[in-house]
C-alpha positions as CSV (number, residue, x, y, z in Angstrom):
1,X,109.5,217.3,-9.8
2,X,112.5,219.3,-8.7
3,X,113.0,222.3,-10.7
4,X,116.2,224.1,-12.0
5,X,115.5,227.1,-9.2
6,X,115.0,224.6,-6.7
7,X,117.7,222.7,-7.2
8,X,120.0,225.6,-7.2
9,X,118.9,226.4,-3.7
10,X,119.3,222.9,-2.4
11,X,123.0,222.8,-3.9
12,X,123.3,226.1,-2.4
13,X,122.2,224.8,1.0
14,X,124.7,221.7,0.9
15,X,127.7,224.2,0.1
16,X,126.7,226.1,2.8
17,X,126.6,223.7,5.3
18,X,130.2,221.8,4.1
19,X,131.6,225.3,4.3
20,X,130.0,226.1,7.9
21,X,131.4,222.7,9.1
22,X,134.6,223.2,7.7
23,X,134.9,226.6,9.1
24,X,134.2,224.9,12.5
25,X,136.1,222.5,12.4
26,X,139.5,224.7,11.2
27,X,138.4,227.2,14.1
28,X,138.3,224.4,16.9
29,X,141.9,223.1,15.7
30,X,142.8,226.1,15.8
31,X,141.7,226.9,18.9
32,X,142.6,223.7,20.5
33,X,145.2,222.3,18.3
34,X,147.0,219.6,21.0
35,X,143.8,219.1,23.4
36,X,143.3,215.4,23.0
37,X,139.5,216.1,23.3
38,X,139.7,217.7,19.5
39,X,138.9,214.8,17.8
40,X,135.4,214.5,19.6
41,X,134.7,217.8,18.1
42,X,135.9,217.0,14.7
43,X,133.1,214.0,15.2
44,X,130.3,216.2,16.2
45,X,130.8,218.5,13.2
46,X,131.5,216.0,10.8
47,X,128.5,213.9,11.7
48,X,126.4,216.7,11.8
49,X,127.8,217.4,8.1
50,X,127.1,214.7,6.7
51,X,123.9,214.2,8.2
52,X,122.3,217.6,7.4
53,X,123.7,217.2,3.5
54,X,121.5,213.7,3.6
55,X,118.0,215.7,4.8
56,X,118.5,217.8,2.3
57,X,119.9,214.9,-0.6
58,X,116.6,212.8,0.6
59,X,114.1,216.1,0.3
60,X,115.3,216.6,-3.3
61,X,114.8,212.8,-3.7
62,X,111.2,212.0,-1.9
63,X,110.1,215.4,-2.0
64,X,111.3,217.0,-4.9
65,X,111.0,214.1,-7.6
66,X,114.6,214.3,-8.8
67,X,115.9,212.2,-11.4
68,X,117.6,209.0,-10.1
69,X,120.9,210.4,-12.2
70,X,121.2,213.4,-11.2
71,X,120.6,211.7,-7.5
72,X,123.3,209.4,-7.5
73,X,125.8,212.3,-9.4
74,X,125.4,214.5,-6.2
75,X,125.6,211.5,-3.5
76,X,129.1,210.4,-5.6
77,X,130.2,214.2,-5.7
78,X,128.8,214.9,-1.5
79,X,130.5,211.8,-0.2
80,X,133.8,212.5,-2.1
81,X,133.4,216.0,-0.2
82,X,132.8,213.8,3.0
83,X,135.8,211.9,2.2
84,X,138.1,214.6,1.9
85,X,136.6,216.9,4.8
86,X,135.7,214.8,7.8
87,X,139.5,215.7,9.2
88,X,140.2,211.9,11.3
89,X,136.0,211.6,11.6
90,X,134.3,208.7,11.4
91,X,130.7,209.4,11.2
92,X,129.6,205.9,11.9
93,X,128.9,203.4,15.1
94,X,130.2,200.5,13.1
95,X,133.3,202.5,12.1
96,X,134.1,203.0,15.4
97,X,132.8,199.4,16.5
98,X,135.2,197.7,14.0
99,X,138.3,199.7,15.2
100,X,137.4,198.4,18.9
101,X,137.8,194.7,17.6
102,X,141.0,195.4,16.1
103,X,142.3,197.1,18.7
104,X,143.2,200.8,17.0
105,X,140.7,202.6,19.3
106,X,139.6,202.2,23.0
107,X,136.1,201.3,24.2
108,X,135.7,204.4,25.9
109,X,137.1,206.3,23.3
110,X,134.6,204.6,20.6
111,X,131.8,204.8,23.2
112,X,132.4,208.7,23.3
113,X,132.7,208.8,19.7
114,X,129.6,207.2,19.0
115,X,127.5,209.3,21.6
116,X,128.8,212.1,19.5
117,X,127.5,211.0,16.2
118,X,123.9,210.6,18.1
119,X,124.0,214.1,19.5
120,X,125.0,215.4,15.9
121,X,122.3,213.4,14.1
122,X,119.4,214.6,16.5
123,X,121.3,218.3,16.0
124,X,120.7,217.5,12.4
125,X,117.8,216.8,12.5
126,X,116.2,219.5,14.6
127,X,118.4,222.3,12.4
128,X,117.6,221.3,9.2
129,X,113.5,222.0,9.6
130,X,114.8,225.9,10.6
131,X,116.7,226.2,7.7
132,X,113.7,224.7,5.2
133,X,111.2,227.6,6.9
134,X,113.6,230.0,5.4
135,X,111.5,229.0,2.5
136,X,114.5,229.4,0.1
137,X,112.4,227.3,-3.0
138,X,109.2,226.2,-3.9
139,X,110.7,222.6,-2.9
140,X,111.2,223.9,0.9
141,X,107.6,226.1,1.1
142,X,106.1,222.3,-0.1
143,X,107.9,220.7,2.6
144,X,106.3,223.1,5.2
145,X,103.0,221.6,4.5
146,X,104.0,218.2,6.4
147,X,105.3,220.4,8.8
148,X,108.7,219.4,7.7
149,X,108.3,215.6,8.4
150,X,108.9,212.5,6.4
151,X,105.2,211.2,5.3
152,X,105.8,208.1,4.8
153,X,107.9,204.7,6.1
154,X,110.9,204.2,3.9
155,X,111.2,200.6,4.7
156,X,109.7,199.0,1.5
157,X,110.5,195.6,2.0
158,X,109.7,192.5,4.5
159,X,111.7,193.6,7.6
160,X,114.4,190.8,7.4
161,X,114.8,192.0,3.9
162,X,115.3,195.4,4.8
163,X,117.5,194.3,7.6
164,X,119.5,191.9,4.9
165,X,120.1,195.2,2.5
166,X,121.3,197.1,5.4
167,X,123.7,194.2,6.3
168,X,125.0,193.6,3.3
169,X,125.3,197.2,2.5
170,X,127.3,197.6,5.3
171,X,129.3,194.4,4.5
172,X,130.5,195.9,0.6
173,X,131.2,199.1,2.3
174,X,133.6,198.4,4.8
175,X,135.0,195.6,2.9
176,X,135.8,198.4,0.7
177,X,137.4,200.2,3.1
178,X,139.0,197.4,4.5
179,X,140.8,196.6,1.3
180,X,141.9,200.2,0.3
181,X,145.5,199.8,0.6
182,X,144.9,197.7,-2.9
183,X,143.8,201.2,-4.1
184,X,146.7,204.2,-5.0
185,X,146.2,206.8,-2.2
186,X,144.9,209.3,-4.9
187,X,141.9,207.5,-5.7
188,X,140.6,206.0,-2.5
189,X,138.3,208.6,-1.7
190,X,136.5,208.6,-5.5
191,X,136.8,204.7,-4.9
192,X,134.7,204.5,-1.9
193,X,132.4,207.2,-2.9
194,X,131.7,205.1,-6.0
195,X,131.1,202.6,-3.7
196,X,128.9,204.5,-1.6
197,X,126.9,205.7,-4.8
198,X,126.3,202.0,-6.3
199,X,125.0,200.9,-2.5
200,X,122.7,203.6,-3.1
201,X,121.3,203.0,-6.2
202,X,121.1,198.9,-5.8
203,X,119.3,199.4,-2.2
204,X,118.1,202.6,-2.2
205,X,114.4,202.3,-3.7
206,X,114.2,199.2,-0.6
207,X,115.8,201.0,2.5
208,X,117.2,204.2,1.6
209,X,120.7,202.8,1.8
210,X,121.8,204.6,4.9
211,X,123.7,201.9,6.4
212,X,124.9,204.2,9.1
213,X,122.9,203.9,12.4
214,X,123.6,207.5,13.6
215,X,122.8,208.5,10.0
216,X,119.7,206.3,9.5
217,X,118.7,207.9,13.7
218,X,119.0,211.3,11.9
219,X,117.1,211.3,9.2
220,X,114.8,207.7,9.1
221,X,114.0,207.1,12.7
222,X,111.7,209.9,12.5
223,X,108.9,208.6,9.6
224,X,106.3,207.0,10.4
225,X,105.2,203.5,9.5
226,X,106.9,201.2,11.9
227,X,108.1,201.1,15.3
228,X,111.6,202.3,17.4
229,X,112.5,198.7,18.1
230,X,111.8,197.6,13.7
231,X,113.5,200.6,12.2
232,X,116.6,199.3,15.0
233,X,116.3,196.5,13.4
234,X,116.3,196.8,10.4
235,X,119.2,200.2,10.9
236,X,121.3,199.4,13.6
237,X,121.3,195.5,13.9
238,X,121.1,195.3,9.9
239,X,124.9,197.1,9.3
240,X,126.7,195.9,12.6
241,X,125.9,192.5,11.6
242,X,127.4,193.6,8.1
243,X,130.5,195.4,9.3
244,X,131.0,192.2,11.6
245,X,130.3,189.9,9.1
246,X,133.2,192.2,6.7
247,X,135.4,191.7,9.9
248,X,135.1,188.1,10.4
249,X,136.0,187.5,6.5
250,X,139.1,189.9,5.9
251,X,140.2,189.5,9.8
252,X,140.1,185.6,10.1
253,X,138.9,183.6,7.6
254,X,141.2,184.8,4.7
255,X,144.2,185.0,6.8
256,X,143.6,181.6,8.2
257,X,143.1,180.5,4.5
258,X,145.7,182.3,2.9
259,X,148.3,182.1,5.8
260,X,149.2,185.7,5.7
261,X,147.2,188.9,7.2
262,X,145.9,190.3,4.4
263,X,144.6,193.7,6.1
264,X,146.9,195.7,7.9
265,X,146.9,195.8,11.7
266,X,146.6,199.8,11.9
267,X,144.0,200.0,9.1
268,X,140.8,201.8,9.8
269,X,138.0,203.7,8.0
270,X,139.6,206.7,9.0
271,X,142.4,206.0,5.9
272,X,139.3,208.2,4.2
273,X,140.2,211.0,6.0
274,X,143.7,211.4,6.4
275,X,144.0,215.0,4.3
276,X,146.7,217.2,6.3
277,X,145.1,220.7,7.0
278,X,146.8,222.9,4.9
């Protein structure tokens, strides 16, 4: 069980990386403030934001033994950060394969996109182990014993199950998303975080909830217990089917129903992360 010193330090840790990523990213638009090749940048850092928080959110969790309420309070409060940080970011394949089908973002530019959410999530993943052999807590020196790797699969379900929480994960979230102009502009970001945070608890004990595949390459993909080609599956196939599935509904059955478009043309998930720099 997590103690209070240990989850000091792993708070600690997540303000310090959100504050080293924001720092980046202010420096690089900065820097570069009208190269059209910023936004690739913003996607690395973001990505690599959000999934360094989640190693450290699923060692208080597996590891640590922390109390499923205290759990979901720091994934709602982390992904409202996200939300309001991630600068035009997407931080997901599916986010940037959904904006590809309605047209708001080239292939090539998605395709770029998405090979920068990869590189960030392995980045993740190999930094994260160097910060833990700091041995800031008792929680991180523990860790050290597995030689800083996940110990066991965390697909606890028949695969098509798993695959089916992933999809329909995926499905609520961007459904979510697609529908936030229903929302005043103030509250979207709490909105989908609380969205975000129920996904979690209802599918969390069966998949993790990631329904991100750069974010489930980062920090699942490693564990043992299954194969490459199942935790794909179950990861990757699971939420594009889901954010497809989302697409289909809001995109052409409703309007077809209804006779109207009811989702705006230029809507995308990056509505999340609109805040003007200051």
């Amino acid at each position: 069980m997590a103690g209070m010193a240990d989850l000091t330090v792993s708070l600690s840790v997540l303000v310090g990386i959100v504050v080293f990523s924001e720092v980046a990213r202010r420096t690089a638009l900065y820097l570069f403030p009208k190269r059209n090749w910023i936004i690739y940048v913003l996607e690395l850092i973001s990505t690599f934001q959000l999934c360094a928080c989640t190693h450290e959110l699923k060692l208080l969790a597996e590891v640590g033994g922390l109390e499923p309420q205290i759990g979901l309070t720091l994934t709602f409060l982390i992904s409202v950060v996200h939300g309001f940080t991630f600068h035009g970011a997407i931080c997901t394949p599916t986010g940037a394969l959904e904006q590809v089908c309605r047209g708001t973002l080239t292939r090539e530019s998605a395709l770029t996109r998405i090979s920068c959410q990869l590189i960030a999530a392995v980045v993740a993943r190999s930094v994260m182990p160097h910060v833990w052999a700091l041995a800031l807590s008792d929680l991180h020196t523990q860790h050290s014993l597995t030689g800083f790797k996940c110990t066991n699969s965390p697909v606890n379900a028949p695969l098509l199950w798993a695959a089916a929480v992933e999809l329909s994960c995926a499905f609520v979230l961007h459904a979510a998303v697609s529908n936030l102009e229903k929302v005043e502009e103030k509250y979207q970001v709490p909105a989908i975080a609380a969205v975000i945070t129920a996904l979690v608890y209802a599918g969390g004990h069966l998949t993790g909830a990631v329904f991100n595949p750069a974010l489930a390459f980062s920090i699942q993909f490693p564990c043992p217990g299954n194969t490459f080609a199942e935790y794909t599956f179950v990861y990757w196939i699971g939420p594009i089917l889901g954010m497809t599935g989302s697409l289909l509904l809001f995109d052409k059955a409703v309007p077809a129903i209804s006779g109207k478009r009811t989702i705006s043309k230029n809507l995308n998930s990056n509505r999340l992360q609109k805040k003007k720099m200051k």
